[in-house]
N, CA, C and O atoms as a DFTB+ gen file, in Angstrom:
428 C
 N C O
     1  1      30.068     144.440      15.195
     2  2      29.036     144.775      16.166
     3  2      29.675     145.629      17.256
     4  3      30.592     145.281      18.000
     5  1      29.064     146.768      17.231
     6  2      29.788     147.828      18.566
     7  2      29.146     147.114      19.924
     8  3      28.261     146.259      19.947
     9  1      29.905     147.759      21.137
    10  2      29.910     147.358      22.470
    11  2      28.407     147.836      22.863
    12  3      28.035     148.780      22.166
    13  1      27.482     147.403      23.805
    14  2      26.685     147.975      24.124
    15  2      27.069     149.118      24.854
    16  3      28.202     149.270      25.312
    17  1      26.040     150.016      24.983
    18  2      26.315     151.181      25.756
    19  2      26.478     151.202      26.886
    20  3      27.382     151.686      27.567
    21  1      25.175     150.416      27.252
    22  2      25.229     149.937      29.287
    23  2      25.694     149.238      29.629
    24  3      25.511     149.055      30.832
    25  1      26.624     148.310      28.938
    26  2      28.087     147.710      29.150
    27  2      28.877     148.110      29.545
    28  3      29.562     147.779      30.513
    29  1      28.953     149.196      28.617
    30  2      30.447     150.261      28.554
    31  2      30.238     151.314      29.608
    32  3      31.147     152.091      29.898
    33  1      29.224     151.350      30.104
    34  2      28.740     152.268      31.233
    35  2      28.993     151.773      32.251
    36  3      29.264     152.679      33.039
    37  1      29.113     150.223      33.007
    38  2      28.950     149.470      33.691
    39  2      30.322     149.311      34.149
    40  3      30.780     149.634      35.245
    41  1      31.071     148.629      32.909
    42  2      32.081     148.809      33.354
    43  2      32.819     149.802      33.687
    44  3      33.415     149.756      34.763
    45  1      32.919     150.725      32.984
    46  2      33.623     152.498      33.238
    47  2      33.136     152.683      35.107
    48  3      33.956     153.093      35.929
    49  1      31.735     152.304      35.478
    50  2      31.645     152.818      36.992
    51  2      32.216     151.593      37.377
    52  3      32.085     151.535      38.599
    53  1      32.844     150.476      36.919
    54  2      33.577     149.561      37.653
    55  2      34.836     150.013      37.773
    56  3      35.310     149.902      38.904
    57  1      35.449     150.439      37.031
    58  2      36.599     151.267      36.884
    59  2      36.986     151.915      37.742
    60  3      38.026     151.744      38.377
    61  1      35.911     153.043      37.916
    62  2      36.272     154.630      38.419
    63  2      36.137     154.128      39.951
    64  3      36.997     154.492      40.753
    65  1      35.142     153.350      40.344
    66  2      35.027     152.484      42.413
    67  2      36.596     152.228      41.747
    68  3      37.099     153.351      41.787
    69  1      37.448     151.432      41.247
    70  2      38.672     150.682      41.931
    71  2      39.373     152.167      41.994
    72  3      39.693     152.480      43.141
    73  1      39.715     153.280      40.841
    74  2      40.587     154.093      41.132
    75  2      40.365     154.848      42.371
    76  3      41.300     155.251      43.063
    77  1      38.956     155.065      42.687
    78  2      38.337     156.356      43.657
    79  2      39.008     155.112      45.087
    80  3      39.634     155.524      46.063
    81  1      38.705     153.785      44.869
    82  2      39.394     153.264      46.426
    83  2      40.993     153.193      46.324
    84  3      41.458     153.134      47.462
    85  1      42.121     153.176      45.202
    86  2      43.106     153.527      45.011
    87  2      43.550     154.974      45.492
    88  3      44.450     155.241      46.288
    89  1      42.722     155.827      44.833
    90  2      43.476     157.428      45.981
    91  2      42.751     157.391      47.172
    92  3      43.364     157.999      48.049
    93  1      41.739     156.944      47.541
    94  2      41.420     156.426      49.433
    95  2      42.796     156.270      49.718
    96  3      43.381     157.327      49.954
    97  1      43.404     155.335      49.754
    98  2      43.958     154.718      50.272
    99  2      45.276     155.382      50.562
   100  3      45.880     155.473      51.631
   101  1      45.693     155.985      48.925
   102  2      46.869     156.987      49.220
   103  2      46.965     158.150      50.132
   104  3      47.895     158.412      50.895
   105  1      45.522     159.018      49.879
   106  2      45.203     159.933      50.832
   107  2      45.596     159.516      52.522
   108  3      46.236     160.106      53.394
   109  1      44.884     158.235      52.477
   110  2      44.831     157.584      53.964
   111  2      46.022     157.501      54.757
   112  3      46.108     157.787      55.951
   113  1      47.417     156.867      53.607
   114  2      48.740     157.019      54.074
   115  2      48.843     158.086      54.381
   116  3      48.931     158.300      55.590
   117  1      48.880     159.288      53.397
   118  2      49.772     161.014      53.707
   119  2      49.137     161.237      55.048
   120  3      49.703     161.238      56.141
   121  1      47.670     161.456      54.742
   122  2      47.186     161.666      56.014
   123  2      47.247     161.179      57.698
   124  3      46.937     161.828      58.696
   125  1      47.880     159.486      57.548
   126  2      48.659     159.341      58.863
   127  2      50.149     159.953      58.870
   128  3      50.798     160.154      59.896
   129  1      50.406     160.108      58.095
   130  2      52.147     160.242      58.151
   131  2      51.633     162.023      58.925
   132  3      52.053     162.500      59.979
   133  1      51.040     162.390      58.345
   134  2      50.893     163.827      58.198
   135  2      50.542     164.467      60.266
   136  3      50.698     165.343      61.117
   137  1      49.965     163.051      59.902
   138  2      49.080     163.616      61.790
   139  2      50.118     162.913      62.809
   140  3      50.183     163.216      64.000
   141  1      51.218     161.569      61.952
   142  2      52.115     161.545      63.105
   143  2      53.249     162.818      63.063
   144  3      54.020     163.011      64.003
   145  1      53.235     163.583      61.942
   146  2      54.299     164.773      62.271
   147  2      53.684     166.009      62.911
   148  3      54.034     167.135      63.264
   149  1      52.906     165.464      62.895
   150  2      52.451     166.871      64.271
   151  2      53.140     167.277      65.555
   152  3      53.299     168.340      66.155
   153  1      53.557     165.752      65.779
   154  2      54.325     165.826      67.215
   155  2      55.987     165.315      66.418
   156  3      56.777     164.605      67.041
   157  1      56.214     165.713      65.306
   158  2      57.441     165.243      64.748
   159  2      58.563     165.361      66.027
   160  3      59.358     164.422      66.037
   161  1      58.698     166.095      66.811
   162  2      59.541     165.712      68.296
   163  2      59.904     164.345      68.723
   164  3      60.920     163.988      69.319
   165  1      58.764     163.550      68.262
   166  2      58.415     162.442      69.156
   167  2      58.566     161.348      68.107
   168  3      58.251     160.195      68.401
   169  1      59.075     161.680      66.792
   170  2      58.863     160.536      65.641
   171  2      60.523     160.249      65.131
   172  3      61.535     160.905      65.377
   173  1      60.366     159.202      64.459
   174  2      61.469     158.334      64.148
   175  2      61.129     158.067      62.578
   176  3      60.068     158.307      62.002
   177  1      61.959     157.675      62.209
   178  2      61.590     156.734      60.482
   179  2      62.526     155.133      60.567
   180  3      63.685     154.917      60.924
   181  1      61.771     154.486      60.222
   182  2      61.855     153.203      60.503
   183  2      62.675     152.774      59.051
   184  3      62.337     153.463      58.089
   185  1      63.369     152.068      58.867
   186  2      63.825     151.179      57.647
   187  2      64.767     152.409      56.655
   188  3      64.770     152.437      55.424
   189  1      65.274     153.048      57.270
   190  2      65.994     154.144      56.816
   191  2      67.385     154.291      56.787
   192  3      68.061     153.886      57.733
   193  1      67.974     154.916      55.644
   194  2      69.221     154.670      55.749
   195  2      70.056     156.095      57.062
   196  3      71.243     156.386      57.209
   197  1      69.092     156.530      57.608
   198  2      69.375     157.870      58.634
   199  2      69.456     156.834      59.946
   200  3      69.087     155.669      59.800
   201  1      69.891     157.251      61.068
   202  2      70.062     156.194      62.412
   203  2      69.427     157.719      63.316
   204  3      69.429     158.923      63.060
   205  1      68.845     156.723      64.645
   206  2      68.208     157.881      65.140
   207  2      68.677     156.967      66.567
   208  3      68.759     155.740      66.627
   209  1      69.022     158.200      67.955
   210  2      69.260     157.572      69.131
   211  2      68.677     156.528      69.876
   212  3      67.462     156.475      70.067
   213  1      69.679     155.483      70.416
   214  2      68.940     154.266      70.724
   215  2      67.607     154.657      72.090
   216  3      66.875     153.688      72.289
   217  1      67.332     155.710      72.823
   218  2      66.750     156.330      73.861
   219  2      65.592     156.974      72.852
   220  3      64.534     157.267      73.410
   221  1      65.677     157.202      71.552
   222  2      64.325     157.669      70.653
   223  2      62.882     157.115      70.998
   224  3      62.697     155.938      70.686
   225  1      61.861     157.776      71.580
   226  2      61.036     157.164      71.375
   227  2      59.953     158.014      70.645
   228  3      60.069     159.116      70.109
   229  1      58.910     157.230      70.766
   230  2      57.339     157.834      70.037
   231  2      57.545     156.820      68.679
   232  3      58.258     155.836      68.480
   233  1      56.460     157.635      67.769
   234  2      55.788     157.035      66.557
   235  2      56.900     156.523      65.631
   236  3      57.954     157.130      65.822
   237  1      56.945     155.852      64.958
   238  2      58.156     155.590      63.772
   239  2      57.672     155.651      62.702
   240  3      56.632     155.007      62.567
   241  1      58.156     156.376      61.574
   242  2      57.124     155.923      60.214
   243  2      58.293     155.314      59.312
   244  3      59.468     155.641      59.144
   245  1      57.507     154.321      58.816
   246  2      57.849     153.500      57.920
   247  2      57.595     153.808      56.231
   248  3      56.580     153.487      55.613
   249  1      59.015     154.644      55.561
   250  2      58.775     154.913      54.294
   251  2      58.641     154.042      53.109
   252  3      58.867     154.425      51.962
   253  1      58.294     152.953      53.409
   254  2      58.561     151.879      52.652
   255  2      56.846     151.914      52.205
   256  3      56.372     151.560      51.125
   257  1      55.950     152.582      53.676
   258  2      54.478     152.227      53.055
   259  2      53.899     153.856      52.910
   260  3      52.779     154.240      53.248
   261  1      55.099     154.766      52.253
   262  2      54.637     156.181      51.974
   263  2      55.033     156.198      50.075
   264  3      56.002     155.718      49.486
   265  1      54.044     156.822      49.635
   266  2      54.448     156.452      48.099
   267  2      54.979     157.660      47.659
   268  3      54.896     158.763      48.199
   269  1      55.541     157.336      46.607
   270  2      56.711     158.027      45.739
   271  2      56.336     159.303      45.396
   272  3      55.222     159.651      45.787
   273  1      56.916     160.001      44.831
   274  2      56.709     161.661      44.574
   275  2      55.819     161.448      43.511
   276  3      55.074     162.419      43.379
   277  1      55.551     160.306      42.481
   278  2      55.166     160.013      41.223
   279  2      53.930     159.511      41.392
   280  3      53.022     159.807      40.616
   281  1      53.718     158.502      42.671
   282  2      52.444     157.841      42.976
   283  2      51.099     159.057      43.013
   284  3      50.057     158.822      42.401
   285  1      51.283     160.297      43.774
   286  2      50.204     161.055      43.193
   287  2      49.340     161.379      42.194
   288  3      48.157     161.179      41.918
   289  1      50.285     161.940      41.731
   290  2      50.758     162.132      40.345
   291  2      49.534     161.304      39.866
   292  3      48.395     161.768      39.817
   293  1      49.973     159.653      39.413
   294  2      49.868     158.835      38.753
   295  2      48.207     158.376      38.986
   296  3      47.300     157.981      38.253
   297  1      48.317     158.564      39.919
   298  2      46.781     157.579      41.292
   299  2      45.756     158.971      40.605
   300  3      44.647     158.800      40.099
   301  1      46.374     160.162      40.731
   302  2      44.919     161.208      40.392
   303  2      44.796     161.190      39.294
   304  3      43.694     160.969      38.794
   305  1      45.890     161.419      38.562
   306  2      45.479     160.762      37.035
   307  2      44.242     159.845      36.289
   308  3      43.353     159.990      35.450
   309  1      44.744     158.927      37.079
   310  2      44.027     157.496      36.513
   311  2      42.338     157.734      37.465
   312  3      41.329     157.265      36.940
   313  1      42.233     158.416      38.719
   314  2      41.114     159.070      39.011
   315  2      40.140     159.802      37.961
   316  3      39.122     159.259      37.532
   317  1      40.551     161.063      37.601
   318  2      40.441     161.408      36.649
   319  2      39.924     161.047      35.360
   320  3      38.775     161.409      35.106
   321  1      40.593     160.370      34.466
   322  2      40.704     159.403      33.258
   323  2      39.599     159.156      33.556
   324  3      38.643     159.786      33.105
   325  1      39.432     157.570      34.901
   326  2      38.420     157.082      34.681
   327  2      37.184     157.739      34.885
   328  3      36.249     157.357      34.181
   329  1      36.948     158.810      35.848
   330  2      35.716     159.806      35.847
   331  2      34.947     159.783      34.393
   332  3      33.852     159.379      34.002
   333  1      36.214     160.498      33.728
   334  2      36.203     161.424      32.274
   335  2      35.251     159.917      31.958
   336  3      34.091     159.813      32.357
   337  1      35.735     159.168      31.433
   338  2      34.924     157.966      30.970
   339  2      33.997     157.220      31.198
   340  3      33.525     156.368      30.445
   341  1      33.539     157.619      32.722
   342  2      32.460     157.607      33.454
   343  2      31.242     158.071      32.096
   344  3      30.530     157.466      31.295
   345  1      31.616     159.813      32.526
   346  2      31.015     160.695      31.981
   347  2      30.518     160.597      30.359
   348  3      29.416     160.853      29.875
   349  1      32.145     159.983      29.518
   350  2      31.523     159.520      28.242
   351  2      30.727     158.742      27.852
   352  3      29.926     158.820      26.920
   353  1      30.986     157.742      28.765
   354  2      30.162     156.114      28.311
   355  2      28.621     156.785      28.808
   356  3      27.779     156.443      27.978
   357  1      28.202     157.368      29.563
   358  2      27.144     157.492      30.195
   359  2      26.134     158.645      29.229
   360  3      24.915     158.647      29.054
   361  1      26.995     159.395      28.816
   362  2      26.606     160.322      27.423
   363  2      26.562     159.544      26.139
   364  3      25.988     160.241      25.302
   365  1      27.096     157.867      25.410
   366  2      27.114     157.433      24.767
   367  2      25.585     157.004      24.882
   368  3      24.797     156.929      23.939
   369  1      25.312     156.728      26.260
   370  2      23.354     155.697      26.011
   371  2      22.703     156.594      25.891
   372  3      22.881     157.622      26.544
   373  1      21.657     156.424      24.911
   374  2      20.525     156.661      24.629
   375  2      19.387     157.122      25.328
   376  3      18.537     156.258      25.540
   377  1      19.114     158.457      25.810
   378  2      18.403     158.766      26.818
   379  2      16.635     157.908      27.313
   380  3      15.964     158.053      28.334
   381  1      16.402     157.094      26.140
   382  2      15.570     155.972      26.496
   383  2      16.027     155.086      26.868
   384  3      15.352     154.484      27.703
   385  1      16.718     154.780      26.682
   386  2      18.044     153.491      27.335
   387  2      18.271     153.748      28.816
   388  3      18.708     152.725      29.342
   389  1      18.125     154.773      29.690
   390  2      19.061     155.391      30.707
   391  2      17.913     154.771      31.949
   392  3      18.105     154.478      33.129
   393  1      17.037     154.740      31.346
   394  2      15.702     154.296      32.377
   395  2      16.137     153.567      33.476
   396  3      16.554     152.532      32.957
   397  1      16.283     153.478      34.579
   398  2      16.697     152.632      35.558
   399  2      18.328     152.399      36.150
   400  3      18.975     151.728      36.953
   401  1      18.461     153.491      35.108
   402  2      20.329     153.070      35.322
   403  2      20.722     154.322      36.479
   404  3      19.976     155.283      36.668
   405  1      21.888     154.140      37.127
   406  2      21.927     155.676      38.432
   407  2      22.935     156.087      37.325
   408  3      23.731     155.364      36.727
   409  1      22.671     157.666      37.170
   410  2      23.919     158.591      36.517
   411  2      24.963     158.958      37.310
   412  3      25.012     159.047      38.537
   413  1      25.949     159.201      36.326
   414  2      26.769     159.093      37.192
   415  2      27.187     160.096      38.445
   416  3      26.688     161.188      38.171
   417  1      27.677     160.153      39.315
   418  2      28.162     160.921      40.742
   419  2      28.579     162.098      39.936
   420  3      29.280     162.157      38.925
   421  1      27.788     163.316      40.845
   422  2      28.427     164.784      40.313
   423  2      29.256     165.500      40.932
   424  3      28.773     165.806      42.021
   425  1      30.222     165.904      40.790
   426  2      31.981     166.010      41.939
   427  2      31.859     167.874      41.840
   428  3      32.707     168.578      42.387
């Protein structure tokens, strides 16, 4: 017995909300790191193997909560993917089937 369609639809937009709040979130980091180097004069890095003068002040960023060269990468990926499958599962139902269901978000 195959999967239902509006199952597989259901879940796929369950999917694609966790990845789409997964790159939120990454975006959200770069984007503070990004607006505390504006005044990079005034910034520090916290938990680093670099030492910065004990008289340093302003913002500190902490690379421990900036992700890896790979985390992009990886996070838009899996964005992506799950879209794509958005898009399939939602082309799998039956256009009498679709009655009541929201299609999916158009990017």
């Amino acid at each position: 017995m195959s999967e239902d369609p509006i199952q597989s639809y259901q879940q796929a937009i369950s999917k694609h909300e966790v990845t789409t709040r997964q790159v939120e979130r990454l975006v959200g980091e770069v984007i503070r790191g990004a607006e505390a180097l504006r005044n990079w004069k005034q910034v520090t890095v916290a938990n680093g193997k670099t030492r910065f003068p004990a008289d340093a002040l302003g913002y500190s960023i902490n690379p421990d909560n900036w992700p890896t060269i790979q985390q992009p990468a990886e996070t838009l990926s899996g964005w992506h993917q799950s879209r794509h499958a958005v898009d399939n599962a939602w082309n799998a139902i039956p256009r009498d089937r679709r009655v009541g269901l929201q299609p999916p978000p158009s990017y």
